[in-house]
Each structure stands twice: as structure tokens, then as C-alpha cells.
C-alpha positions, 0 to 999 in steps of 0.5 A: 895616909901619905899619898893620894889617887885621884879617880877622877878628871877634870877640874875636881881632880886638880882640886884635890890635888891642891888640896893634897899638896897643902896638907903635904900629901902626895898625888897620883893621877889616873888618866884614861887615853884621851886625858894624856895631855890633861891637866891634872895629869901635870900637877900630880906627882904620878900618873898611871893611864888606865885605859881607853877613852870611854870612861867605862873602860877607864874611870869606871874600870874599878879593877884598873883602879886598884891595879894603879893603887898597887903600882904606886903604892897609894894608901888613899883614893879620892874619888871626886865627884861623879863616876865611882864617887857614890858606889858603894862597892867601889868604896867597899873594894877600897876598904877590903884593899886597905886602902883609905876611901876619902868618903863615907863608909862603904855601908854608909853610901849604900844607905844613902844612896838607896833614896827610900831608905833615905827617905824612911832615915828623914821621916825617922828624924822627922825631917818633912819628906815629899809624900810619896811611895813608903818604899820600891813600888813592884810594877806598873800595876802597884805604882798607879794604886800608890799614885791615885793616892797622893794625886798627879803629877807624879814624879817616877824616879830611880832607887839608885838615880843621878844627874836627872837620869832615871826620872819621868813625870807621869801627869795622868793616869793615861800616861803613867803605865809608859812613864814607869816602863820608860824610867824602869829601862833608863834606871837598868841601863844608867845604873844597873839596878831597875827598881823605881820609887814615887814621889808627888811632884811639887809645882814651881819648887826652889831646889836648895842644898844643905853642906854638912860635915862630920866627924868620927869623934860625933861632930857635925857641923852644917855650912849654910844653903847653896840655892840651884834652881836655875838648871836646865833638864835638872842640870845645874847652871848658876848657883849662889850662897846664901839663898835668896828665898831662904831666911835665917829661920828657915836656914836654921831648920835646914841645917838642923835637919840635914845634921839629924839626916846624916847623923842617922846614917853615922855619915863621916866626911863632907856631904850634901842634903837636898831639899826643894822648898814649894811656894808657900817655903815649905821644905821637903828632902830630897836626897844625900850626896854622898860626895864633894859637889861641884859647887862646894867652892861657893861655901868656901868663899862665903864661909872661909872653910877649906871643904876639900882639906877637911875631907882629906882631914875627916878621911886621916881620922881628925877631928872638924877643925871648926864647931857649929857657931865659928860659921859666919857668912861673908857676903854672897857669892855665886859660881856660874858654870862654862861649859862646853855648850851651844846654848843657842841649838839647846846646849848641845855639847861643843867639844874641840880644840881651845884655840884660846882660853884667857880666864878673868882675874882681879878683885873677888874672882876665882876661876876653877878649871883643868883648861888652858890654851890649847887644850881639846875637850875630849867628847867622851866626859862632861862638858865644863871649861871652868866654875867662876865663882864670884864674891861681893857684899851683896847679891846685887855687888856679886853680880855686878862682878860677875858680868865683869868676869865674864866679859873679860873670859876669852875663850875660841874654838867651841861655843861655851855657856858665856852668853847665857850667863850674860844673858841670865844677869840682864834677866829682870825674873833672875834679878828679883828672884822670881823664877822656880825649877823649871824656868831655862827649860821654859825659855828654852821651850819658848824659843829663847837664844840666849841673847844672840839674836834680835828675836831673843833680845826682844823676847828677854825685853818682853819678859823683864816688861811682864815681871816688872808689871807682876812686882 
């Protein structure tokens, strides 16, 4: 493996650019029509447009992929996160070009990626699964004589779902023949594959996430838990390491079981196995990413290890360059994520021109972004600026520099998620960790603005007055 394509954008594709360049490997960048003047595009070494701005005439054309393989001659492809990065038909294509897919196998992300198969592989390792259908439920009719089963809520979601899409909650019996319909359409436009799973739906769960690594030679290492609860619409905005409902009992468990998950798949490269905790901590799985997540850099900062250089090692057929008890904990850290938003209308996205852009810097800082002054944000892709990430002693000391940072972030001519990062670090159920899945989409139901208004302030006040009162 010598030279490395990025199918990929963003701030994921300059990460991994780096990474390539601190292993000595050479970049390829691929960029579509509205990406010219992106970032990455600059710090790789070669750049090969592959079409016009919608990514599914770009990023997702797996033909001009390939074709831009051929042109530079590029033995590996990293995939990043999002688009191609789960398809195991995009993996499988690289495999039978020869090219080397910085990922798992191919028939491992088809294993994976089909959530009851991977449910039916943690049941198998006896690793606590939310009860639900033992497989893909035929039609309406079936799914609700599965679901009188186990009770309501019930969630309905998409064999081959992500990021939130293909997902519906049916509360009754009433309602679930429209839910399943509505989840069945979504699921075959978001991913071309209708098929449908059941799942209990647990109330107020924690939603926590495990980061393995393993290696061709039978090595698995786990790198603790990364808490995501605060998300909106099952979008993720703030998340920390290590956990803070999470004990070192139970993050033993964890690792445990999300090592057991992926050694049964023979999982070979970085990964991540979700979980959800309810309110009494038990852990049920949830799913495996197949891919480098977006909040791998709060790992590194707390453990010291390189994720995106032991991808790049795993993919050219080296062994971990670390074992299970060279894992030790620095701190806490958290990674607050900029977007390109209006939290004040929703978040409805914001694209347009970066009049100005002056990240923070300094002690226990680190700033991950494609961005820079000047910049326009395409409307076609997602909508982060940047990932701060943050690092201190404690929980307590991390967000302290944390409202440092992002007092000093500058950024003019799109709103962006600042305000509610500021907002969420003055909230007194975020400071005492009392809060579950659901708890931005209830402010959000409730009318909250994130701090930029009188009426805001006060409802925040009245908030922290309440939780007070529960402590």
C-alpha cells in the first residue's frame, strides 16, 4: 500500500490525509464540482473531480471511484465516514480491482450491516440484546403479532438504516400499521433495501458507544466508551469520554462484549459497537459501525492512540501496535460539534459563505475542520464547520475550557451551533448529568432557543431551578 484515495470530504478527508502523510504514504483526493476549492483537495497530493455537485452523482458514483483509481494509480481507498463507507458492494468492487479497502471485508460489512444478523451475532456471544423481532418481519400484518409480543413503544426500524433514517416509533397498536408503511418507503428510498426489524423501544436510555480495534493476527483491543446522548432528531451534537453514568465495572463489561461482537464477524480494522443503557444501567446492543466515526478524535485525546494511523496499519497487514492493558485514561474529554446550523429555527441547515472563520487555540484544544476564511459551504453535504474537541483533568475542568473555546470561535456569515454549545454548558441537567436520549428534542418541543432570547434564558433558569430541587 503506497498511495491512498480519499472517497471522501470534509474534515474526515483531511484526517486521513494526515494520517497517510505521517505514515508516508501518498494522497489522492477526489472532490465533486461544488468541492474545488475544498480543503482537502489542497493538502493531497493528487486531485481527480468525479462529477457534479449532488453527492450521488459524485461521492456515491462507485464507477468514478474506481476510474479515478486507474488514473492515479492508487493501490488503497479510505473511505471515511458516511457515503460509501459502510457498502459492502463498494468494499467488495475494491477487493475484485485489487485494491486495498482500509476497512473490514467486504462480507464483513454485509454481516454487520444487516442489524438482525448482527443482533442474532450478539445473542450468539451472549451479549444483552433489546428484545424485539428474531429476524426481518414480512409485512404490517406479521410485525404487529411480533410487537403485542414484547409491548409498546415500539421502534420500527430499517435492516440497512443510519444516521436516524428509516426509523419510526409506533406507540399503539392504532398507529403502527402507518408507522411500518412510513419506515418501509423511507428504508427503500434511503438505502434501496425495504426490509424492516422490531425493536422494544427502551424509555430515557443513555446511548453509549464502544471503540475496538482488531487485527488479522486475532488481536482485539477495546479503547473505552464515548457517551452520545445529547443529539437531536438521533443526530449526534456533544459527545465525552469517558462516560459519565458508565463505572469501571460496567465499562469493563462493555469492552468485553463489543470485542466478543466483532471477533464473531472476524472484524478487521477500527470499529464501533453501540449500546443504550435504561434507567436501572442495564446494556442492550444496538448496532456496529463498520467505519471510523466522526468522534474517534475524543479516543485519542483520552488514550493516546493514533485511530486513524492504526486503520491505515490494520488495512497494510500489521499487527495493533498496542495490547488491551497499555490502555490508560487521560482525563475526560469532550468534542462539541460546529455546524452549519440555526439552532434558534430547529437547526435548519445554514450554508453560505465563511465571511470570517478564527478558531480557538491554546492549552487543551484541538480543532478539526476543512474550513477556513472564505470558504462556502456547499448546500449539497453535511453541515459541520468543525469538531472541538476539548481536554482536562476532570469533566468539570474540560468544560471550563471548553466555554474558553468556544468564546474565542469566530465565525460570520452562516449561524452555527455556538450558542447551543454555550447554552448546553450553563445547563444545570447537562452539568449533573441528568438528561437521557430524548432531552434537545424536548427543549426544542418546549420552545427553547438556545440562549438568545429573554424568553430562553428564563426557561433555562427555570430548568436548572427544577433540577436543583430533584438533586
Amino acid at each position: 500500500m503506497q498511495k491512498v484515495l480519499i472517497a471522501n470530504r470534509g474534515e474526515i478527508a483531511v484526517r486521513i490525509i494526515r494520517a497517510c502523510h505521517d505514515l508516508g504514504l501518498h494522497t489522492v483526493a477526489v472532490y465533486s464540482e461544488a468541492d474545488a476549492d475544498a480543503l482537502h483537495v489542497h493538502q493531497a497530493e493528487e486531485a481527480v473531480c468525479i462529477g457534479e455537485a449532488p453527492s450521488s452523482k459524485s461521492y456515491l458514483k462507485i464507477s468514478n471511484i474506481i476510474a479515478a483509481c486507474e488514473i492515479t494509480s492508487a493501490d488503497a481507498v479510505h473511505p471515511g465516514y458516511g457515503f460509501l463507507s459502510e457498502n459492502a458492494n463498494f468494499a467488495s468492487i475494491c477487493e475484485s480491482s485489487g485494491l486495498t479497502f482500509i476497512g473490514p471485508s467486504s462480507a464483513t460489512i454485509s454481516l454487520l450491516g444487516d442489524k438482525a444478523e448482527a443482533k442474532a451475532i450478539a445473542r450468539k456471544v451472549n451479549c444483552p440484546v433489546i428484545p424485539g423481532s428474531q429476524g426481518v418481519v414480512a409485512d404490517a400484518e406479521e410485525g404487529l403479532v411480533e410487537a403485542c409480543k414484547f409491548g409498546f413503544p415500539i421502534f420500527i426500524k430499517a435492516v440497512a438504516g443510519g444516521g436516524g433514517k428509516g426509523i419510526r416509533i409506533a406507540e399503539s397498536e392504532e398507529d403502527f400499521v402507518a408507522k411500518f408503511a412510513s419506515a418501509r418507503h423511507e428504508a427503500e428510498v434511503s438505502f434501496g433495501n425495504p426490509a424492516i426489524y422490531l425493536e422494544k423501544m427502551i424509555v430515557n436510555p443513555r446511548h453509549v458507544e464502544v471503540q475496538v480495534m482488531g487485527d488479522k493476527f486475532g488481536n482485539y483491543v477495546y479503547l473505552g466508551e464515548r457517551d452520545c446522548t445529547i443529539q437531536r432528531r438521533r443526530q449526534k451534537l456533544i459527545e465525552e469520554t469517558p462516560s459519565p453514568c458508565v463505572d469501571d465495572t460496567m465499562r469493563k463489561k462493555l469492552g468485553e462484549a463489543a470485542i466478543a461482537i466483532v471477533k464473531a464477524a472476524n472484524y478487521h480494522s477500527v470499529g464501533t459497537v453501540e449500546f443504550l443503557l435504561d434507567e436501572d444501567s442495564n446494556f442492550y446492543f444496538m448496532e456496529v459501525n463498520t467505519r471510523i466515526q466522526v468522534e474517534h478524535t475524543i479516543t485519542e485525546v483520552l488514550t493516546g492512540v493514533d485511530l486513524a494511523q492504526e486503520q491505515l496499519r490494520i488495512a497494510r497487514g500489521e499487527k495493533l501496535s498496542v495490547r488491551q492493558e497499555d490502555i490508560q485514561f487521560n482525563g475526560h474529554v469532550l468534542e462539541l460539534r460546529i455546524n452549519a446550523e440555526n439552532p434558534h429555527q430547529q437547526f435548519s441547515p445554514s450554508p453560505g459563505l465563511l465571511e470570517h472563520y478564527v478558531p480557538p487555540g491554546g492549552p487543551h484544544v484541538r480543532v478539526d475542520s476543512a474550513c477556513y476564511g472564505g470558504y462556502r459551504i456547499p448546500p449539497y453535504y453535511d453541515s459541520m464547520i468543525a469538531k472541538l474537541i476539548i481536554h482536562g483533568k476532570t469533566r468539570s475542568e474540560a468544560i471550563a475550557h471548553a466555554k474558553r473555546a468556544l468564546r474565542e470561535f469566530h465565525i460570520r456569515g452562516v449561524h452555527t451551533t455556538i450558542a447551543f454549545h454555550q447554552f448546553m454548558l450553563e445547563d444545570e441537567c447537562f452539568l449533573t448529568n441528568e438528561y437521557t436520549i430524548g432531552y434537545i428534542d424536548q427543549l426544542i418541543s418546549e420552545g427553547c432557543t438556545f440562549g438568545q432570547s429573554d424568553a430562553a434564558d428564563r426557561q433555562r433558569a427555570d430548568r436548572n431551578e427544577h433540577s436543583a430541587s430533584r438533586v
